[in-house]
ROSE-4610 file (N, C-alpha, C; in Angstrom, 1 decimal, always signed):
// ROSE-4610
residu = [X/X/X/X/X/X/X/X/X/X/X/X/X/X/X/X/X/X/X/X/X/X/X/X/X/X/X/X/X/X/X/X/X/X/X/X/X/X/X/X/X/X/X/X/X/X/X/X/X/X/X/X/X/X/X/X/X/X/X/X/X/X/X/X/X/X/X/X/X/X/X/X/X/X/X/X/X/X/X/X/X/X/X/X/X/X/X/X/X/X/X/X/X/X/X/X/X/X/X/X/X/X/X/X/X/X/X/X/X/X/X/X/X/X/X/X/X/X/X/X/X/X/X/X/X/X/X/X/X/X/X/X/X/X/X/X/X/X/X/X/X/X/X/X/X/X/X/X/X/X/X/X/X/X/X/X/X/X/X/X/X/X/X/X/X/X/X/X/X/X/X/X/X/X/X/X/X/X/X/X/X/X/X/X/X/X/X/X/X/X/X/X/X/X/X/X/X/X/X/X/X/X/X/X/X/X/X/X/X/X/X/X/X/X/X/X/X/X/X/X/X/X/X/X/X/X/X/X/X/X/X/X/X/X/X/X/X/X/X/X/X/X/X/X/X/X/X/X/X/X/X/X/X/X/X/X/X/X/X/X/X/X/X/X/X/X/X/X/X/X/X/X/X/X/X/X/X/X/X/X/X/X/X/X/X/X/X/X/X/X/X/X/X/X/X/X/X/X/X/X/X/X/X/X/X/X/X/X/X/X/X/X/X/X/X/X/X/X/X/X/X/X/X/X/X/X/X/X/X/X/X/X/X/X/X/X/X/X/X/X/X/X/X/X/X/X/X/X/X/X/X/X/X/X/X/X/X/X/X/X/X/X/X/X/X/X/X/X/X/X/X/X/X/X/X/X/X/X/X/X/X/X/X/X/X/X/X/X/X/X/X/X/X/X/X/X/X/X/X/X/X/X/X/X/X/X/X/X/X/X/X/X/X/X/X/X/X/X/X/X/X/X/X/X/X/X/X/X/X/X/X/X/X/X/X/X/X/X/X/X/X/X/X/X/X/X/X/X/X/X/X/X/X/X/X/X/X/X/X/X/X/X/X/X/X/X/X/X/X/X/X/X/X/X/X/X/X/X/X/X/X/X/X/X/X/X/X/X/X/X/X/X/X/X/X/X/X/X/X/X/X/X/X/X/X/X/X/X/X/X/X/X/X/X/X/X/X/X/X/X/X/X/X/X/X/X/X/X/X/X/X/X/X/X/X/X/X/X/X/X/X/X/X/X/X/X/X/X/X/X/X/X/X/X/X/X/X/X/X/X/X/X/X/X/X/X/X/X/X/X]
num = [1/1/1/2/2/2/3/3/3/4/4/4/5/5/5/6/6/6/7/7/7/8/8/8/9/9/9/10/10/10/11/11/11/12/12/12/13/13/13/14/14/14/15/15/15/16/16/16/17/17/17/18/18/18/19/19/19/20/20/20/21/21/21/22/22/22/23/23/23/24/24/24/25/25/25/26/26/26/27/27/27/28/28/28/29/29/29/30/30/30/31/31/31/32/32/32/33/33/33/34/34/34/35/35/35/36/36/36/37/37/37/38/38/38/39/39/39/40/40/40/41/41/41/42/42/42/43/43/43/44/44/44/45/45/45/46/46/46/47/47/47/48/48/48/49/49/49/50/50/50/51/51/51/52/52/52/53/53/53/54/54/54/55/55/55/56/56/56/57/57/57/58/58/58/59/59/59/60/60/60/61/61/61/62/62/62/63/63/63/64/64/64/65/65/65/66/66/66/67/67/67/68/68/68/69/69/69/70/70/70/71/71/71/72/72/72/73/73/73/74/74/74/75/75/75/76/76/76/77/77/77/78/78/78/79/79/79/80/80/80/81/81/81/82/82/82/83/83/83/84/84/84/85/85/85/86/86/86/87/87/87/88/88/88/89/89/89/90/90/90/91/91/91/92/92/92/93/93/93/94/94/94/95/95/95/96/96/96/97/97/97/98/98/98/99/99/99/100/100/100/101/101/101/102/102/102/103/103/103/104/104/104/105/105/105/106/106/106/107/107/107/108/108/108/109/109/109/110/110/110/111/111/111/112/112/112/113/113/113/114/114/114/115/115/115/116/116/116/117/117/117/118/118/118/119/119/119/120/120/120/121/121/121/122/122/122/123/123/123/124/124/124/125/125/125/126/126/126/127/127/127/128/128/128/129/129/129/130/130/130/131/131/131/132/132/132/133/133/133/134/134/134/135/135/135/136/136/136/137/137/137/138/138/138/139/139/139/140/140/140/141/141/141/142/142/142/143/143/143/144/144/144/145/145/145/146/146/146/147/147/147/148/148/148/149/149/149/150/150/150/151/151/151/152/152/152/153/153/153/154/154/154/155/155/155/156/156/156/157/157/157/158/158/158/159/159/159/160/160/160/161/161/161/162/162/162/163/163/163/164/164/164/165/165/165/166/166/166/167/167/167/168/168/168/169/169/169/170/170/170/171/171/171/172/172/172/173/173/173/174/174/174/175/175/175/176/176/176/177/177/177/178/178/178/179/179/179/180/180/180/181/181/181/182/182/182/183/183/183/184/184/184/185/185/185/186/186/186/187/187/187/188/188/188/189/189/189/190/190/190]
x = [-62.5/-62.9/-63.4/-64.5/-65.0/-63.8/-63.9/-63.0/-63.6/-64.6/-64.3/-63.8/-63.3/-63.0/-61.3/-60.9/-59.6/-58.8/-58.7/-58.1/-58.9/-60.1/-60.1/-58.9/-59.1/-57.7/-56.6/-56.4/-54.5/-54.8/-55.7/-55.6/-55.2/-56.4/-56.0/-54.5/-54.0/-52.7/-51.5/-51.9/-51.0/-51.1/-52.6/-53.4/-52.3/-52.0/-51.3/-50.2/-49.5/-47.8/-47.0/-47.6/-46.7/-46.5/-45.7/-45.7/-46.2/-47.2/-47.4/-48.3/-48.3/-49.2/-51.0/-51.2/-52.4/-53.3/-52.3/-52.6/-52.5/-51.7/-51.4/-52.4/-52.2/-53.4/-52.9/-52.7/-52.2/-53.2/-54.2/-55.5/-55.9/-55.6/-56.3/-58.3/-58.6/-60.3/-60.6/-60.2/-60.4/-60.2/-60.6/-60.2/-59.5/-58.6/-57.2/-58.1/-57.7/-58.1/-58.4/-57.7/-57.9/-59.0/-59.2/-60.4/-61.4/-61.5/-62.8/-63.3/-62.6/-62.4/-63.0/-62.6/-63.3/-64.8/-64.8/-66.2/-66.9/-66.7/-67.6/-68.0/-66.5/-66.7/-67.5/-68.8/-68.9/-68.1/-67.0/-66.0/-66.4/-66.3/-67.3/-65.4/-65.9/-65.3/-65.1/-63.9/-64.0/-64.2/-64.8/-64.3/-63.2/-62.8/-61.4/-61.7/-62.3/-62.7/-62.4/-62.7/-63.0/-63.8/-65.0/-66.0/-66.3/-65.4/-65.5/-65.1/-64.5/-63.8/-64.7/-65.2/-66.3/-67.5/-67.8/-69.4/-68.8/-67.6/-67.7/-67.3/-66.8/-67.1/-68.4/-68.9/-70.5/-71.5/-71.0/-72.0/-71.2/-69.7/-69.5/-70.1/-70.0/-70.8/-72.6/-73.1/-74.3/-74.7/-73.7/-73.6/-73.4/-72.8/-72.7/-73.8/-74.8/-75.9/-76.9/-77.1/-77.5/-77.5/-75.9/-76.1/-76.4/-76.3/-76.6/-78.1/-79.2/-80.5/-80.8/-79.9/-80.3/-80.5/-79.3/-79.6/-80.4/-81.0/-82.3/-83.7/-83.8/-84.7/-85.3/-86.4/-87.0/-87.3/-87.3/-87.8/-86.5/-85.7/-84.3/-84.2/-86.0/-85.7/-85.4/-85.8/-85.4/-84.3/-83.6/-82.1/-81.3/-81.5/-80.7/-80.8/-82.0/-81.8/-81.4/-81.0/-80.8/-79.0/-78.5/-77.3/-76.6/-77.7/-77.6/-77.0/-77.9/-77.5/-76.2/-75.9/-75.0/-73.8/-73.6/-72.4/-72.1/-73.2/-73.5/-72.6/-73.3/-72.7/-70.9/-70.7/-68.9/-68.5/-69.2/-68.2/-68.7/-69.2/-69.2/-68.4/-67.9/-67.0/-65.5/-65.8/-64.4/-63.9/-64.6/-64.5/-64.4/-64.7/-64.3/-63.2/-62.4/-61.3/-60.3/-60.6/-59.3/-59.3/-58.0/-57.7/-58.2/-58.5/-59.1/-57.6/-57.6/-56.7/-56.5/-55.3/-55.0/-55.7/-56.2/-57.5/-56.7/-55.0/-54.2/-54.5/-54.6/-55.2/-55.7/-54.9/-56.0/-57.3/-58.6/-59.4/-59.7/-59.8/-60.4/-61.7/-62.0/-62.9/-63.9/-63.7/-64.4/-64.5/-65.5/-65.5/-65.6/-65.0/-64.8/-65.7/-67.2/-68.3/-68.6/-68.7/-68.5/-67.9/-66.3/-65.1/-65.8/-66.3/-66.6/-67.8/-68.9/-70.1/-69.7/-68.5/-68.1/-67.3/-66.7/-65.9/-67.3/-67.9/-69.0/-69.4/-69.8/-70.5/-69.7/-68.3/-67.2/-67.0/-66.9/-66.9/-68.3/-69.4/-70.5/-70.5/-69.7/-69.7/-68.7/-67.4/-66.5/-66.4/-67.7/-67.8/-68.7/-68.3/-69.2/-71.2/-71.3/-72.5/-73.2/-72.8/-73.3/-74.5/-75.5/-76.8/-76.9/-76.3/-76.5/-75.5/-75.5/-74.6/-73.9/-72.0/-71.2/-70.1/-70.3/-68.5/-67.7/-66.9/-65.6/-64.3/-64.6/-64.2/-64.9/-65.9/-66.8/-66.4/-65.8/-65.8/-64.1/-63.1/-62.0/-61.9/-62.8/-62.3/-62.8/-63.9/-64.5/-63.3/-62.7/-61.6/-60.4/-60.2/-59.0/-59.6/-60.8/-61.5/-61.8/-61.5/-61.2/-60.4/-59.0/-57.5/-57.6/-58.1/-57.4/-57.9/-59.3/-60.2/-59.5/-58.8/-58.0/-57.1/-56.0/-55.0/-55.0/-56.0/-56.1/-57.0/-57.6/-57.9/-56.8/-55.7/-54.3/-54.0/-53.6/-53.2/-53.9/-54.9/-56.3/-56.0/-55.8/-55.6/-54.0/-53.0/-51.9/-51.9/-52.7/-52.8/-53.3/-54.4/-55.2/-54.7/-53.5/-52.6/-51.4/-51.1/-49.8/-50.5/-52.1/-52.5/-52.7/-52.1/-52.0/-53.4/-54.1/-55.4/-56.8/-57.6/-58.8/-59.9/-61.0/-62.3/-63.4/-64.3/-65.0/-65.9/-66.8/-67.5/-68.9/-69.5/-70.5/-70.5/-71.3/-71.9/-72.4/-71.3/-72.4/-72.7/-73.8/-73.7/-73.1/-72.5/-71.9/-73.0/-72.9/-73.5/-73.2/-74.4/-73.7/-73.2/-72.3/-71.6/-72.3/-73.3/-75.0/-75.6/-76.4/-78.4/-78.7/-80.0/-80.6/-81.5/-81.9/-82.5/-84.0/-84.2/-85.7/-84.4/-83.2/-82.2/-82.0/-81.4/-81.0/-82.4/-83.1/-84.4/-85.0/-84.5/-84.8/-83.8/-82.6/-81.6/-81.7/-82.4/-82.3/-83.6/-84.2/-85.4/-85.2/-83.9/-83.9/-82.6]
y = [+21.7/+23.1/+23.7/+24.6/+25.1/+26.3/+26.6/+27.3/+28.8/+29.0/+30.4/+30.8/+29.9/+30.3/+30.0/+29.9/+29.8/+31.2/+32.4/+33.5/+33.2/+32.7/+33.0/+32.2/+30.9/+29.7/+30.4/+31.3/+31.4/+32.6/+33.3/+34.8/+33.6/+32.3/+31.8/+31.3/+30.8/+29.9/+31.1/+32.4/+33.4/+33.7/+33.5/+33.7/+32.9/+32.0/+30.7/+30.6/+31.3/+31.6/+32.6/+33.3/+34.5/+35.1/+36.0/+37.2/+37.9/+38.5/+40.1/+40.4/+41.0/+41.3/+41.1/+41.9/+41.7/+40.5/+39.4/+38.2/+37.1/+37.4/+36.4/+36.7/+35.8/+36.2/+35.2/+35.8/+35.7/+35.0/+35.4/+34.4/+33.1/+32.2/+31.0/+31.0/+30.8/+30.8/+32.0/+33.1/+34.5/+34.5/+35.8/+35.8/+37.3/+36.8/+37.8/+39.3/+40.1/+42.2/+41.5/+40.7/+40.6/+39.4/+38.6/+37.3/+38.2/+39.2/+40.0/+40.8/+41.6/+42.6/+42.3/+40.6/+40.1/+39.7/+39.1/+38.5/+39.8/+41.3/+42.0/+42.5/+42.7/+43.2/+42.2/+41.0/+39.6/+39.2/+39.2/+38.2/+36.7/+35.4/+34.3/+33.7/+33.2/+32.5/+31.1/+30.8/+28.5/+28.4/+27.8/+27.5/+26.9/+27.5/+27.2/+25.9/+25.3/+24.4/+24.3/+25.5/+25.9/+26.4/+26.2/+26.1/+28.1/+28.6/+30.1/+30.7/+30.8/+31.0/+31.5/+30.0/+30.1/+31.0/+30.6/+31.6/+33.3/+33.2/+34.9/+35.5/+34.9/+35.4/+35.3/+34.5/+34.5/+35.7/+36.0/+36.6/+38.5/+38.5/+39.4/+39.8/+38.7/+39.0/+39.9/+38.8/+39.0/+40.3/+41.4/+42.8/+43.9/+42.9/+43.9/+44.1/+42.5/+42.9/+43.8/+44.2/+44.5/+46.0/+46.3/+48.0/+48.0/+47.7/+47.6/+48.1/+47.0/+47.4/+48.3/+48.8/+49.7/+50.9/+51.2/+52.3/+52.8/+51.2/+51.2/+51.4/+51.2/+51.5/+52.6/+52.8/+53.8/+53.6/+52.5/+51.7/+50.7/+51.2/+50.2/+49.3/+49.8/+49.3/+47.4/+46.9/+45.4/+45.2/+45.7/+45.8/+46.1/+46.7/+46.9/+46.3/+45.6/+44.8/+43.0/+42.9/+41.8/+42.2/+43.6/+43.7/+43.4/+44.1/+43.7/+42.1/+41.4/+40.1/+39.5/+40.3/+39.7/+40.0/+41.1/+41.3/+40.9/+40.9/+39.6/+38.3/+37.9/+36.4/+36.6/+37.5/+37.7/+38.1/+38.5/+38.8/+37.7/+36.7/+35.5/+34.7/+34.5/+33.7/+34.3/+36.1/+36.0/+35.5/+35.6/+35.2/+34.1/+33.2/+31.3/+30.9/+32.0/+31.6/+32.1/+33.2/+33.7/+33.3/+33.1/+32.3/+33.6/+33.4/+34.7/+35.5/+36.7/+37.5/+37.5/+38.7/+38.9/+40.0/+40.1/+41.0/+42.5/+42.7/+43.6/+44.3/+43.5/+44.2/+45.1/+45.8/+46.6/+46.4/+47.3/+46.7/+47.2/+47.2/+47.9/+48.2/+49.7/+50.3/+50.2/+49.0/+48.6/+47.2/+46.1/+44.9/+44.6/+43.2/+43.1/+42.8/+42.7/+43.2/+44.1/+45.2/+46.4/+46.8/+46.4/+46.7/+46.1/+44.9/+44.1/+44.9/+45.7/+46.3/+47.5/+48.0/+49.8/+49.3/+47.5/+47.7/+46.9/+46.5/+45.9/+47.3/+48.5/+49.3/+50.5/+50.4/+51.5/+50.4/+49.3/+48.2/+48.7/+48.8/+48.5/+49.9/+51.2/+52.8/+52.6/+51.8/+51.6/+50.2/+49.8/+49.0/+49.2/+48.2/+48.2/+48.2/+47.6/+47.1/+48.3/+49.1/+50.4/+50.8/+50.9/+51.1/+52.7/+53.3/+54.7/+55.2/+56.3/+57.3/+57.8/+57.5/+58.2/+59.1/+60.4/+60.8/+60.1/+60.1/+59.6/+59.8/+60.9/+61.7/+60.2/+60.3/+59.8/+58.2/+57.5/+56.3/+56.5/+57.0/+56.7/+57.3/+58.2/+58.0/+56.8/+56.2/+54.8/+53.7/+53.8/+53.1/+53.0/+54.7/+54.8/+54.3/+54.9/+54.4/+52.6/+51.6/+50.2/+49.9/+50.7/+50.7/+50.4/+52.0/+51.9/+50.9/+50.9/+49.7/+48.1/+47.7/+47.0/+46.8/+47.8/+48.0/+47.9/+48.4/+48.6/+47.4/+46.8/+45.1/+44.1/+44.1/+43.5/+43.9/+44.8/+45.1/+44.8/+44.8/+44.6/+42.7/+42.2/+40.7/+40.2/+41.2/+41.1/+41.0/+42.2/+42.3/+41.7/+40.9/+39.8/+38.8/+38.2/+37.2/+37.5/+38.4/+38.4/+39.0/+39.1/+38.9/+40.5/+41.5/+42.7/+43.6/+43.0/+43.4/+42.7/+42.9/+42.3/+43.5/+42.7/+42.6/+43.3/+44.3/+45.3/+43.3/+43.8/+42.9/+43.0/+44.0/+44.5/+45.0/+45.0/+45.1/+46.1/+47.4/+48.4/+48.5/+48.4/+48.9/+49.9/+50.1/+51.5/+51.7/+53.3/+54.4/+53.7/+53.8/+53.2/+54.6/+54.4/+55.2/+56.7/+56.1/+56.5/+56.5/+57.1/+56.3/+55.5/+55.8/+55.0/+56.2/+55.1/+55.3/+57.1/+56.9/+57.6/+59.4/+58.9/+60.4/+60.5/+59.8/+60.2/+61.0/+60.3/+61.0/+62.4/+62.7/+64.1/+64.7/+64.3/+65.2/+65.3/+65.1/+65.7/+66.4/+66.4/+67.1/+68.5/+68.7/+69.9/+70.8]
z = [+42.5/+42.8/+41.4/+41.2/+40.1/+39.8/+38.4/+38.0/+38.4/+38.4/+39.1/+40.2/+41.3/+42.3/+42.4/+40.9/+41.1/+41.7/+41.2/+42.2/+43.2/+44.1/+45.2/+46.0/+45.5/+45.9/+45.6/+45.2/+45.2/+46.3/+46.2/+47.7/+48.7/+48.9/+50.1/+50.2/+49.2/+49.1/+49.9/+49.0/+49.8/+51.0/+51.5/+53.1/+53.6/+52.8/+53.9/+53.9/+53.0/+52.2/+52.9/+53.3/+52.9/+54.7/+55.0/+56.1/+55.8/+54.7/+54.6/+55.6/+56.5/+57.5/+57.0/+56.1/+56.3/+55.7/+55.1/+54.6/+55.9/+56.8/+57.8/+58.8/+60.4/+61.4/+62.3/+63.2/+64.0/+65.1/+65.0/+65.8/+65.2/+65.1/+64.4/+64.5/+63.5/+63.7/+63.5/+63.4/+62.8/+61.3/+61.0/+59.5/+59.6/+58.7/+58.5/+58.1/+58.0/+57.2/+55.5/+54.9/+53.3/+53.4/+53.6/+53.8/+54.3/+55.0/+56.2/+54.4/+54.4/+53.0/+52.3/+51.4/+50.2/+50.6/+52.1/+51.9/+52.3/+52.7/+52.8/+51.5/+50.4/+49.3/+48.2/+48.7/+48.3/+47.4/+47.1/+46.5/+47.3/+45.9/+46.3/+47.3/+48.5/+49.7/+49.1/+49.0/+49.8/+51.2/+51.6/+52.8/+53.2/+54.3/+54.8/+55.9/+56.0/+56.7/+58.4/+58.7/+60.0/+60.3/+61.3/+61.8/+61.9/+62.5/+63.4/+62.3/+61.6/+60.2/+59.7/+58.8/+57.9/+58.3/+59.8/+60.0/+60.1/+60.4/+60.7/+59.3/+58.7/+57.1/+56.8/+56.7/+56.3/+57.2/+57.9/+58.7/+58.2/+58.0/+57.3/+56.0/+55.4/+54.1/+54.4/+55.1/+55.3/+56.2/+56.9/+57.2/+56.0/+54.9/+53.9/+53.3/+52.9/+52.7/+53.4/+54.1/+55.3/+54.8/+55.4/+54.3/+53.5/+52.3/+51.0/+51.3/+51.6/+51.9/+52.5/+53.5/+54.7/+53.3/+52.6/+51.9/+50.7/+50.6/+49.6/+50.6/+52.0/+53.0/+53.4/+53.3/+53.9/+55.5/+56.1/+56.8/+57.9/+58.5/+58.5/+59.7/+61.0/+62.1/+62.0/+60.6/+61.1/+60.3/+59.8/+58.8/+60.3/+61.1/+62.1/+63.5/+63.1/+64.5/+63.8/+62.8/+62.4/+62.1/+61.6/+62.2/+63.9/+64.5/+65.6/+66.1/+65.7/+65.7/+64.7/+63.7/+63.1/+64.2/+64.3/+65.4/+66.4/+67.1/+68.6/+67.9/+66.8/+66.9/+66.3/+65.9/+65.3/+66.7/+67.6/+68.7/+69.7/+69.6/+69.9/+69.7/+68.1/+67.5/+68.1/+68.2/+68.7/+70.2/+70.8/+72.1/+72.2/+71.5/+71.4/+70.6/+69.9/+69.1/+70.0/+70.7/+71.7/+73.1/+73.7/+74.9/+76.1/+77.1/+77.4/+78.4/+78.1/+78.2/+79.6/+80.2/+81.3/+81.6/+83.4/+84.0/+83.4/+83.5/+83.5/+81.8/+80.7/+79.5/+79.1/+78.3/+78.0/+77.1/+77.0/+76.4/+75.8/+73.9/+72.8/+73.0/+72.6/+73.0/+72.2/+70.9/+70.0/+69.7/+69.6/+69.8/+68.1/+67.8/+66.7/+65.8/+66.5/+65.6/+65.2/+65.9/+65.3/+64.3/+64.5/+63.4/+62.2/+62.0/+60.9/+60.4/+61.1/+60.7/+59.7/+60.6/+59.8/+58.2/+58.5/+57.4/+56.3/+56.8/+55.7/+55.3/+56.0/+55.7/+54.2/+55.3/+53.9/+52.7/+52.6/+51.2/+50.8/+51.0/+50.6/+49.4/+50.4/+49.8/+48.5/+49.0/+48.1/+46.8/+46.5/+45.7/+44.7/+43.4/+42.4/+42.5/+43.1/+43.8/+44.5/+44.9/+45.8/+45.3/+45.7/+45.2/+45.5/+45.9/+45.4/+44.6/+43.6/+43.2/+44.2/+44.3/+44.5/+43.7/+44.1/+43.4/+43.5/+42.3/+42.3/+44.1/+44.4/+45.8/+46.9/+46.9/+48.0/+48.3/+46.4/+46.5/+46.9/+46.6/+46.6/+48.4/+48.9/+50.6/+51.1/+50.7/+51.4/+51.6/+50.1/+50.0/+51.3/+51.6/+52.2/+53.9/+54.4/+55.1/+55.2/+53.5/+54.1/+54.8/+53.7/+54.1/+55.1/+55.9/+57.3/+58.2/+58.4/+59.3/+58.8/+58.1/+57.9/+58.0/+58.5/+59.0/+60.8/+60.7/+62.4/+62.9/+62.2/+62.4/+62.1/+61.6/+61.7/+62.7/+63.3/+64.9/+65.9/+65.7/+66.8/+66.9/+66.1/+66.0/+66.6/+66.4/+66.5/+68.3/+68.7/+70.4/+71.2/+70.1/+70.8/+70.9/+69.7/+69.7/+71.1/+71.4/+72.3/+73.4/+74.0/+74.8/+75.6/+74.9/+75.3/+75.2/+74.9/+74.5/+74.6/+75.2/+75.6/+74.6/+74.6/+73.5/+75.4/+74.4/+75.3/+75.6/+76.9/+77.4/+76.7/+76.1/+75.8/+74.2/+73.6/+71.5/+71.8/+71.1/+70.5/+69.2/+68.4/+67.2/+66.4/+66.0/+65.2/+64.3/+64.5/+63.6/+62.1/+61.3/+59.9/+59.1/+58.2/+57.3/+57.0/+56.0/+55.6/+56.2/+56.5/+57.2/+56.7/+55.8/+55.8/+54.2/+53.5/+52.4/+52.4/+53.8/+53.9/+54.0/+54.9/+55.3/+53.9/+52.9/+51.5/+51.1/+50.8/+50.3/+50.8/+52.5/+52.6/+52.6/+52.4/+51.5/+50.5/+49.4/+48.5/+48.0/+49.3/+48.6/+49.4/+50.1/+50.8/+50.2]
């Protein structure tokens, strides 16, 4: 393994060590709130040498890029219809990693593509990399806004593990964080 990716190998070693809730996962073939996190925040991945794993991180990653551009864009209808597709396929992967629930379930009013779009989107606000100027204010709520979408994707995993919880049948896109590069630009010319 190249030496740069030694901390990523010991996050995993703890991925695989530990009870701390948001390091564990209770779904096999998912990726835990801290593995989702790093690859949206692009911290460089090993692969964990599973198939649904690997692509739904990658495809996290690749929503982070996504905002990122959207908010250099003046232009975002194909940045969001290629989000579009990135979420289709994570709520693909979820649906083939999870055993399918009972009719009686209840069902999250948000599918876990989406979840993964809003949290690519608050990493993207809360990171070094952010291609616009934020306040210090702006970056530290993005943050708390990971927190939480992280928090509530450990539970969202936890319900889907003990079966209490079913995945919507249907992909909405979420509203991104920001607009879009052309909304920044007539805010500040107003």
């Amino acid at each position: 393994m190249a030496t740069g990716n030694c901390a990523l190998q010991a996050v995993i070693e703890v991925h695989t060590t530990t009870d701390y809730a948001p390091w564990t996962n209770p779904v096999p073939g998912l990726p835990s709130a801290v593995l989702l996190e790093h690859a949206c925040r692009g911290l460089p991945l090993v692969s964990a040498g599973e198939p649904i794993l690997d692509a739904a991180l990658e495809l996290a990653s690749e929503l982070a890029e996504l905002h990122r551009e959207r908010l250099m864009r003046l232009d975002v209808d194909g940045v969001d219809r290629r989000r579009r597709m990135c979420v289709g396929a994570i709520d693909a992967l979820a649906v083939a990693a999870l055993p399918p629930p009972p009719e009686a379930a209840r069902e999250n009013p948000e599918s876990i593509g989406a979840i993964v779009d809003r949290l690519a989107s608050w990493c993207v606000l809360a990171g070094d990399a952010c291609p616009i100027r934020l306040s210090a204010t702006a970056v530290a709520a993005a943050g708390e806004h990971v927190d939480e979408l992280c928090r509530g994707y450990t539970v969202l995993l936890d319900e889907l593990a003990d079966r209490s919880c079913r995945l919507p049948t249907t992909t909405t896109l979420p509203r991104p964080t920001l607009t879009s590069g052309r909304d920044l630009t007539l805010r500040r010319c107003l």
